[in-house]
Each structure stands twice: as C-alpha cells, then as structure tokens.
VMD Tcl script that draws the C-alpha trace (Angstrom):
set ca {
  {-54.89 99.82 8.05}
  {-52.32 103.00 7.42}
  {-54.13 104.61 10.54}
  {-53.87 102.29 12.30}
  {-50.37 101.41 11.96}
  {-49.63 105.04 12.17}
  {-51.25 105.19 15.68}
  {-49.02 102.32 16.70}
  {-46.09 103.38 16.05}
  {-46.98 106.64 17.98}
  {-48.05 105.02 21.05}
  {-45.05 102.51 20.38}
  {-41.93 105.26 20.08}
  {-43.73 106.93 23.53}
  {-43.29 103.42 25.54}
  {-40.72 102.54 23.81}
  {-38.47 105.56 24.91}
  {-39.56 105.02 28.37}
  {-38.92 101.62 28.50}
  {-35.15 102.21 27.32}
  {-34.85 104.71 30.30}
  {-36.42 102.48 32.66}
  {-34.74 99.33 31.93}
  {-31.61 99.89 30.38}
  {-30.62 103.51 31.68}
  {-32.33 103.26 35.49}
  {-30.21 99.69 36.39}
  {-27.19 101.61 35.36}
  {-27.40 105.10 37.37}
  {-25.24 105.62 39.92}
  {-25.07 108.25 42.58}
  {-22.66 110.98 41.51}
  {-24.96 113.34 41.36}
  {-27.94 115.05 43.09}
  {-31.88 114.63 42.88}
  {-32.12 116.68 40.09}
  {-29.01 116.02 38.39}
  {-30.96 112.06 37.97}
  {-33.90 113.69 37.07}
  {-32.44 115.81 34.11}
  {-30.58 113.11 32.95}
  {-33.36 110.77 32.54}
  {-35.67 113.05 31.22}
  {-32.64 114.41 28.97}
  {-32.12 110.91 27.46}
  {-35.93 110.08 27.36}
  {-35.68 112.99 24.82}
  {-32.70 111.56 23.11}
  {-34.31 107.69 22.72}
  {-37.87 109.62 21.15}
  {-36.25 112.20 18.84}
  {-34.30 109.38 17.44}
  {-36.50 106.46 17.71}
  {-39.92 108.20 16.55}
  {-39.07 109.08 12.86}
  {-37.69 105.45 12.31}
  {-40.53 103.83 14.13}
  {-43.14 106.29 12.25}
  {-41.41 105.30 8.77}
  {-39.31 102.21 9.05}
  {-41.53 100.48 10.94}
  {-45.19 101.36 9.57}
  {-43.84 100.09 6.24}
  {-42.25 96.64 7.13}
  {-44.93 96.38 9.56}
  {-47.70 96.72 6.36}
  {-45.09 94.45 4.34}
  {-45.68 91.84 6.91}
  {-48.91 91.68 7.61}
  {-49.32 91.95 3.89}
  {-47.40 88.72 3.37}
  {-48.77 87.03 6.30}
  {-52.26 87.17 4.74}
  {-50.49 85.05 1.67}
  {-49.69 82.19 4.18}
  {-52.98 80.13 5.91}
  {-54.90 81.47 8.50}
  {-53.99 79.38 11.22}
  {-50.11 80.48 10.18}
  {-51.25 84.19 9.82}
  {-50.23 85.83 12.91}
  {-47.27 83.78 13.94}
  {-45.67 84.71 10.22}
  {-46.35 88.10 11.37}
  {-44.83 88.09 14.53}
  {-41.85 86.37 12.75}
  {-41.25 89.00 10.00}
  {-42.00 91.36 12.49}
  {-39.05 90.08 14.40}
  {-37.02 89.69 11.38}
  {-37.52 93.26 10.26}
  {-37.00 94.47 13.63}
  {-33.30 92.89 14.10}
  {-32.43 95.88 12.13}
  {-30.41 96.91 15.11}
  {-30.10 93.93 16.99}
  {-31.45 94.33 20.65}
  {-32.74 98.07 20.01}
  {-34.85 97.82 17.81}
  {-35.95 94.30 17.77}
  {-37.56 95.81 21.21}
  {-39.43 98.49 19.59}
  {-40.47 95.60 16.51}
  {-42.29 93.17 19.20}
  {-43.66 96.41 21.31}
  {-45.11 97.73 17.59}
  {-46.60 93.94 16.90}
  {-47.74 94.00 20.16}
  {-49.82 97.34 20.57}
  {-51.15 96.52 16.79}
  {-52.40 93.14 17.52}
  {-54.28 94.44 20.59}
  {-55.53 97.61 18.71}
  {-56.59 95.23 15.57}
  {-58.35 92.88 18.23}
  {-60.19 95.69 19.72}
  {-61.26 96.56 16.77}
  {-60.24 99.72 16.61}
  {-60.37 101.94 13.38}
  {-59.32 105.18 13.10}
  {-59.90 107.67 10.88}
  {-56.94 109.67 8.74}
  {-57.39 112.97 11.20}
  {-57.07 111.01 14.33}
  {-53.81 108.97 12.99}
  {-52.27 112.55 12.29}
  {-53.03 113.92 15.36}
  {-51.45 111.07 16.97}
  {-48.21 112.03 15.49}
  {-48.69 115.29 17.75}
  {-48.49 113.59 21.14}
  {-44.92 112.07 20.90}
  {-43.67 115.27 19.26}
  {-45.55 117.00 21.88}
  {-44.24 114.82 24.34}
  {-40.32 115.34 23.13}
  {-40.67 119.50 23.18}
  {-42.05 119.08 27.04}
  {-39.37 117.11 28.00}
  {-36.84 119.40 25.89}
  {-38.48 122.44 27.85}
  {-38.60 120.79 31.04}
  {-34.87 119.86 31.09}
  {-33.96 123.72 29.88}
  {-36.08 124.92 32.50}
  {-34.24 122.60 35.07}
  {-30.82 123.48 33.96}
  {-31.97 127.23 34.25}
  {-32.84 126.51 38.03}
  {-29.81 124.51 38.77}
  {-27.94 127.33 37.05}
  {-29.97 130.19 39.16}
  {-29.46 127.97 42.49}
  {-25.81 127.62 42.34}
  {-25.02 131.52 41.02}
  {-26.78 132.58 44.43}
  {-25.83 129.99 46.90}
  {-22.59 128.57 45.27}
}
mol new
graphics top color blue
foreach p $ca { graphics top sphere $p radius 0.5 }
foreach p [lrange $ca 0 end-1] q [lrange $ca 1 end] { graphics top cylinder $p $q radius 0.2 }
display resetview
C-alpha cells in the first residue's frame, strides 16, 4: 500500500500544479506582457505550485491518506470508501481550498490505481519520486533559458 500511495501522490503534485496554473492562474492573466513573458510566467509558477506542493503531498498526504484508509477499513464495507473520501476531505481542509484540491485529486488517482489493481513494487514507487522532481528542474531550466533569450533579444535589438 506505501507504493502505492507514494505513486499517487507523485502523479497527484504533477496535475495538481498544473491544474492551479490552468484554473486559477490562466482566468486571471492579463495582457501586459508579450508571448513569452505569459509563457515564463506560467511555467515560472508551475515551478513554484510543485516545489512547494510535492514535499507536502509526498509526506503530509501519504500519511493521512494511510491513516484514512486505515480507519475506513474499521467502519463496514458498504461505509468503507465514502469514510475515506470523507477523512480524505477532512485531512485535506488543511488549507482550505488549496489543498482540499490536491486531497480529492490524491483520493481520486488512488481509488482508480487501487481499482486497477495496480501494485507496485518499492523501486518503481522511488523512481516515481524522480519524475516530478525531474519535471520541476526542466521547468526551472526552461524558464532560465527563456530569461537568457529575452535578455540576449533585447541587449541586441533594444
């Protein structure tokens, strides 16, 4: 069940930080600046919303998430997963609207996983710890390469 839950919350802080740019940042963007100015921005706080959402989602949330399910098997079966979905919900109003976001997208992606009957092994939940960290360094570099350009771009033509 840890590897499980540990490949949740991998694949959850990777939607979830995409999701937060795409609903909450996108509807608010306006047009001050260019193409790329957008671009970097978004990709700059897609970096922001993983670096900080990741380690809580990877600790925080694999543990009340285990806590949960853990006391939703005390309750009856027929009970079982709406308990879970409650304490998930519970233990996700941590920070109100943030996180109780990133708590149903967690119960979510682990109910589907656990229905697919998915089991994973202890190497493959570590290396899915890689791919959001991965994911945060390529979006780091991909912003400091933009900024370089932009930089280049307006020492020659500005």
């Amino acid at each position: 069940m840890w590897e499980r839950k540990i490949v949740t919350a991998s694949m959850t802080a990777l939607i979830y930080a995409f999701l937060l740019v795409a609903f909450v940042v996108l509807p608010l963007e306006s047009d001050s600046g260019g193409l790329w100015d957008n671009v970097n921005g978004l990709l700059l706080l897609t970096a922001v919303y993983l670096a900080y959402s990741f380690p809580a989602i990877v600790t925080y949330g694999v543990l009340t998430s285990i806590f949960s399910d853990w006391l939703a098997r005390r309750v009856p079966k027929r009970f079982e997963t709406i308990v879970s979905f409650g304490l998930h919900i519970g233990f996700g109003l941590v920070l109100l609207w943030l996180s109780l976001g990133a708590a149903v997208l967690f119960w979510t992606i682990d109910r589907w996983l656990k229905h697919k009957g998915r089991r994973f092994e202890r190497r493959q939940a570590l290396s899915s710890l890689v791919v959001p960290a991965g994911v945060l360094l390529a979006v780091v570099g991909i912003v400091y390469f933009v900024g370089m350009v932009q930089d280049v771009v307006r020492h020659l033509y500005g």
